[in-house]
PLY file of the C-alpha trace (Angstrom):
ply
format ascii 1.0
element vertex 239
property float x
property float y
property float z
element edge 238
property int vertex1
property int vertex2
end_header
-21.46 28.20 -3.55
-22.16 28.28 0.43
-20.28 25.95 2.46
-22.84 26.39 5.24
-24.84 23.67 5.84
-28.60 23.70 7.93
-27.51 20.83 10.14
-24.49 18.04 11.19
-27.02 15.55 10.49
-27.75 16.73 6.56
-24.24 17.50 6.19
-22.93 13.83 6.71
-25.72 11.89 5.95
-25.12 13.35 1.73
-21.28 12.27 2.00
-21.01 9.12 4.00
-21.30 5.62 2.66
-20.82 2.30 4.19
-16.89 1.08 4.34
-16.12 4.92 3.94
-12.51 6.27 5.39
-13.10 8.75 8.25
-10.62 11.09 10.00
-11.78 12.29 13.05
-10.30 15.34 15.07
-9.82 15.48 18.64
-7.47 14.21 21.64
-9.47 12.02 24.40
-12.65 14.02 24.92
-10.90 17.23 23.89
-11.89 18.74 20.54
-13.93 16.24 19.66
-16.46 17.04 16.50
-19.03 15.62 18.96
-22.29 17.12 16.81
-20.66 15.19 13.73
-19.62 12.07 15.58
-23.48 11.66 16.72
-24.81 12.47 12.57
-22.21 9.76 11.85
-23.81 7.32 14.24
-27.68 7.98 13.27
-26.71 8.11 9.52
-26.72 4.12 10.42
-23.51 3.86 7.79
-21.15 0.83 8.55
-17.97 -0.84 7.95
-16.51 2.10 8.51
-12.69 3.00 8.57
-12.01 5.33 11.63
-8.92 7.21 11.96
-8.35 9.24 15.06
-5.62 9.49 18.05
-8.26 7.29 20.43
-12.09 5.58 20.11
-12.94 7.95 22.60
-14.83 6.25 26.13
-17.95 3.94 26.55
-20.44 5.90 25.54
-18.73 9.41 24.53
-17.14 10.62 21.87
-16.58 8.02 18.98
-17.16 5.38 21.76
-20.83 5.59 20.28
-19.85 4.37 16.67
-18.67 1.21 18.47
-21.77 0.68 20.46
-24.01 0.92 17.41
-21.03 -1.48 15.33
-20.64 0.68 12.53
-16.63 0.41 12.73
-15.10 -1.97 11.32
-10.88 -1.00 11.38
-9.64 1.87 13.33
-6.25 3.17 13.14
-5.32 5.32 16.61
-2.29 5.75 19.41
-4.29 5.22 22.50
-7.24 3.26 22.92
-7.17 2.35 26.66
-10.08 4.41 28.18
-12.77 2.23 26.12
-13.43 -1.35 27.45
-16.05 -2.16 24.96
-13.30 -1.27 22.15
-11.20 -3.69 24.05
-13.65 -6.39 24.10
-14.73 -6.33 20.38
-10.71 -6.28 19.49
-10.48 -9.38 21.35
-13.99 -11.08 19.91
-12.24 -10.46 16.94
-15.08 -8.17 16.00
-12.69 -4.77 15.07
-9.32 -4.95 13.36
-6.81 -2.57 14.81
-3.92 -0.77 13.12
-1.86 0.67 16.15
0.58 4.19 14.94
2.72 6.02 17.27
1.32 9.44 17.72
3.96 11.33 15.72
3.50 8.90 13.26
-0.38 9.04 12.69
-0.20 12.84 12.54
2.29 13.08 9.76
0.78 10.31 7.98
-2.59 12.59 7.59
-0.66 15.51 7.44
1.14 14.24 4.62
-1.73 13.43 2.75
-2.99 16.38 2.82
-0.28 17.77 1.29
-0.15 15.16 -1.72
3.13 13.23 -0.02
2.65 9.29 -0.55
4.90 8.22 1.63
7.63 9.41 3.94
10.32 7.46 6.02
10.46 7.74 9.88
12.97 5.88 12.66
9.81 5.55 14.79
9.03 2.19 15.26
11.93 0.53 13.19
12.98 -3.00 15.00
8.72 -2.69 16.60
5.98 -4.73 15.40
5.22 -1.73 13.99
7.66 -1.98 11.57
6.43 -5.61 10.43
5.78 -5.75 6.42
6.53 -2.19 5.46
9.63 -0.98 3.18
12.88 -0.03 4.95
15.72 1.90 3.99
18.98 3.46 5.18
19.97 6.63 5.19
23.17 8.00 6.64
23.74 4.77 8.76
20.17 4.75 10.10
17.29 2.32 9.40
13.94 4.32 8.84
10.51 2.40 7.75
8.32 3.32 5.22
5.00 4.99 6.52
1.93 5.82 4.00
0.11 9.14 3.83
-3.64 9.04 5.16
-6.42 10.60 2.88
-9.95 9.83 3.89
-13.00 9.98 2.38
-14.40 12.26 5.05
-13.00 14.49 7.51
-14.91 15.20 10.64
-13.53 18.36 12.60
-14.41 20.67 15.38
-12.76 24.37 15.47
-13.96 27.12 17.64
-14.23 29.91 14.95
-15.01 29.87 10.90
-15.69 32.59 8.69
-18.17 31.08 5.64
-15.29 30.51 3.68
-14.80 27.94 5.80
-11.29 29.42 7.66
-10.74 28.07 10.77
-9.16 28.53 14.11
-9.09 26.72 17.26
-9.11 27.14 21.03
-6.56 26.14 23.35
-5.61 22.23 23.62
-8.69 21.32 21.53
-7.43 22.38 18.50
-4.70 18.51 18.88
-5.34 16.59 16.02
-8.14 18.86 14.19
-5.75 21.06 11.66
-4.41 17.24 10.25
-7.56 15.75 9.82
-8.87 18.91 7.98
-6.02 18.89 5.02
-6.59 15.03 4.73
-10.67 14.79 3.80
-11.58 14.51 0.22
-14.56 16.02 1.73
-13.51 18.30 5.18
-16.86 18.35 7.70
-16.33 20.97 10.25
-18.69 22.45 13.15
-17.30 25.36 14.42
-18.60 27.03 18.08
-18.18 30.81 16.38
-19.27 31.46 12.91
-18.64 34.77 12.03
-20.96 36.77 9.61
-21.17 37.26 5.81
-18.96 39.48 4.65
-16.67 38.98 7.87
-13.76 36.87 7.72
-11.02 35.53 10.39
-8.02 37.80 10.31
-5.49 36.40 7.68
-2.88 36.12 9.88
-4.58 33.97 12.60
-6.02 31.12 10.24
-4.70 28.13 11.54
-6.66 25.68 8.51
-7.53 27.73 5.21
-10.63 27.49 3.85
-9.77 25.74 0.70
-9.40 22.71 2.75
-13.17 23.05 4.33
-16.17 21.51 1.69
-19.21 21.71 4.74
-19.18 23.90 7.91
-22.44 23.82 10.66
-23.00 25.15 13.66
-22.19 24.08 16.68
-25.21 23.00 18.84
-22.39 23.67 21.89
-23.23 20.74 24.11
-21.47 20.22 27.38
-17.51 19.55 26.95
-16.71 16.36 28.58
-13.64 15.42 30.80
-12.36 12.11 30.68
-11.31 11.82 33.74
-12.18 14.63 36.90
-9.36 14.25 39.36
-9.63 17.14 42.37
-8.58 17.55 45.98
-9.79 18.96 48.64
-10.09 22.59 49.80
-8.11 21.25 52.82
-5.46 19.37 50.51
-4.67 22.94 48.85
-4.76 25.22 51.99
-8.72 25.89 52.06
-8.36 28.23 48.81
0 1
1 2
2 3
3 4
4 5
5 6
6 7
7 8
8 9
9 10
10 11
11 12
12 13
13 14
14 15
15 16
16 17
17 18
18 19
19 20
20 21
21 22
22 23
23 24
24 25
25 26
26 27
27 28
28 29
29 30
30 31
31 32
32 33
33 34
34 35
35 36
36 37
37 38
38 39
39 40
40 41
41 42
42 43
43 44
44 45
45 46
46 47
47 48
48 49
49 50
50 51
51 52
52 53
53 54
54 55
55 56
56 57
57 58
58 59
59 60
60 61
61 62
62 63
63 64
64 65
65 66
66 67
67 68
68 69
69 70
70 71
71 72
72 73
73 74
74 75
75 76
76 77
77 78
78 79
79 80
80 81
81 82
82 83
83 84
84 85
85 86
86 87
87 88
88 89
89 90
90 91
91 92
92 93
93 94
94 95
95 96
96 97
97 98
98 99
99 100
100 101
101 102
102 103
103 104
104 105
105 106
106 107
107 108
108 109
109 110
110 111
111 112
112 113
113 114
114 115
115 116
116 117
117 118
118 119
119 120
120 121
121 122
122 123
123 124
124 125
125 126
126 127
127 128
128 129
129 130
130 131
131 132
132 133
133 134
134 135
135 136
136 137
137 138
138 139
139 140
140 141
141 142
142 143
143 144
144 145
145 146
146 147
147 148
148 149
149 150
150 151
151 152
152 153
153 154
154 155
155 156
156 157
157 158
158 159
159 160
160 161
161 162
162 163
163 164
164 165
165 166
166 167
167 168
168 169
169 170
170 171
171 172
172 173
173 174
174 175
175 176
176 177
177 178
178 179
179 180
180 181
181 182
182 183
183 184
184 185
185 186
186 187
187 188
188 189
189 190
190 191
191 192
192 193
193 194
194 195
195 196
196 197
197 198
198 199
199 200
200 201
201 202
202 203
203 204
204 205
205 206
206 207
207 208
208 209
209 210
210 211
211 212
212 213
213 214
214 215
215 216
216 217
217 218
218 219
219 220
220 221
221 222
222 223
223 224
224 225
225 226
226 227
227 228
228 229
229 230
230 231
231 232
232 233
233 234
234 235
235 236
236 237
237 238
C-alpha cells in the first residue's frame, strides 16, 4: 500500500484526535515539519499533548497550536523564545513537563525502540528528579526516566524514497530521526521525494522506512530564522 499521501492537511486530519500525544521534530525554527504543524492547527483538534525540544515563537512554528489553544501539556528543553507560551503557563492555562535535552531525546528514542524505561544521572538531586524511581548503581544515584511513544509523529526530512526512507539536511535533521521511531503513526513531509522505483542509497538512510506510515510533499515555504544577528560590511573589513 502507498505511503504517499495527496496533502499534509488529509494526512493528519485521518490520524489526529483530540487529547492525542504528538512528537514533533525540529530545533527552534530549524527542521521544523512546518506544512504538518499548520494541518495540525486547521484540523481544529485539542487537548493535545505536544512533545518537542521548544513551542517554537509567537506565531511560527508550533507557536501557532498555542495561539489557536489546542495544547494542553507540552513536554520540551527550551521554551524561552515564546511569550504567549509563557503567559498561558502562568494563567495556568498549559501544564509544563520540563526534560533536559539529553534526556527528552533518549526518552523518544527509547520508545521507539520498545525500552520502558532507562536510568540517567541527569537531573538526580533537581526538581527534575521529584516523584520518579531512583536507584544506585556503582556508588551513583541515577533517576528513573520513561520512554516516549506518541500517538503521532510529525517530521520534516529533506529526501524520501516512497518507502518512506529518509534523510536529512544539515542541522535540520536535530530532533527529527527520534520523533520518527517514536509515532504509532510517523507523519513525514519530505523537500525531495524521489521517484517510483528509485530508492535512497542503503547506506545513507538515516530513518528506515518501516518507521514512516504517511509521507507528503513538501509545499517548501520560506525557512525561518529565529533570530537574524549580522554586522556590518565595515565591522568585517567591507567583504
Amino acid at each position: 500500500m502507498s505511503k504517499m499521501w495527496s496533502s499534509a492537511a488529509n494526512a493528519v486530519r485521518s490520524a489526529v484526535f483530540d487529547g492525542a500525544i504528538i512528537a514533533v521534530g525540529g530545533f527552534g525554527l530549524s527542521g521544523n515539519p512546518t506544512d504538518l504543524i499548520q494541518a495540525l492547527r486547521d484540523s481544529g483538534a485539542k487537548d493535545l499533548t505536544i512533545v518537542s525540544n521548544n513551542m517554537g515563537v509567537d506565531g511560527k512554528g508550533l507557536g501557532i497550536l498555542l495561539e489557536n489553544k489546542q495544547v494542553k501539556k507540552v513536554l520540551a528543553s527550551y521554551v524561552g523564545e515564546n511569550k504567549l507560551f509563557a503567559q498561558q503557563y502562568l494563567d495556568g492555562e498549559l501544564e509544563v513537563e520540563f526534560v533536559p535535552q539529553g534526556t527528552l531525546a533518549e526518552r523518544m528514542r527509547a520508545g521507539g525502540a520498545g525500552i520502558p524505561a532507562f536510568f540517567t544521572k541527569t537531573g538526580v538531586g533537581t526538581p527534575i528528579a521529584e516523584g520518579k524511581p531512583l536507584e544506585i548503581f556503582e556508588g551513583e544515584t541515577y533517576v528513573m526516566e520513561r520512554g516516549i511513544v506518541a500517538d503521532i509523529a510529525l517530521v520534516h526530512a529533506h529526501t524520501a524514497d516512497r518507502e518512506g526512507n529518509l534523510i536529512y539536511r544539515h542541522t535540520a535533521r536535530n530532533f527529527n530521526p527520534m520523533v520518527a521511531t517514536c509515532g504509532r503513526v510517523t507523519i513525514v513531509e519530505a523537500e525531495v521525494i524521489l521517484d517510483e522505483g528509485t530508492y535512497v542509497d542503503p547506506n545513507i538512510i538515516v530513518t528506515p522506512g518501516i518507521f514512516v506510515q504517511r509521507l507528503v510533499q513538501s509545499t517548501l515555504p520560506e525557512k525561518e530564522i529565529e533570530q537574524r544577528t549580522v554586522r556590518s560590511r565595515d565591522e568585517v573589513g567591507g567583504k
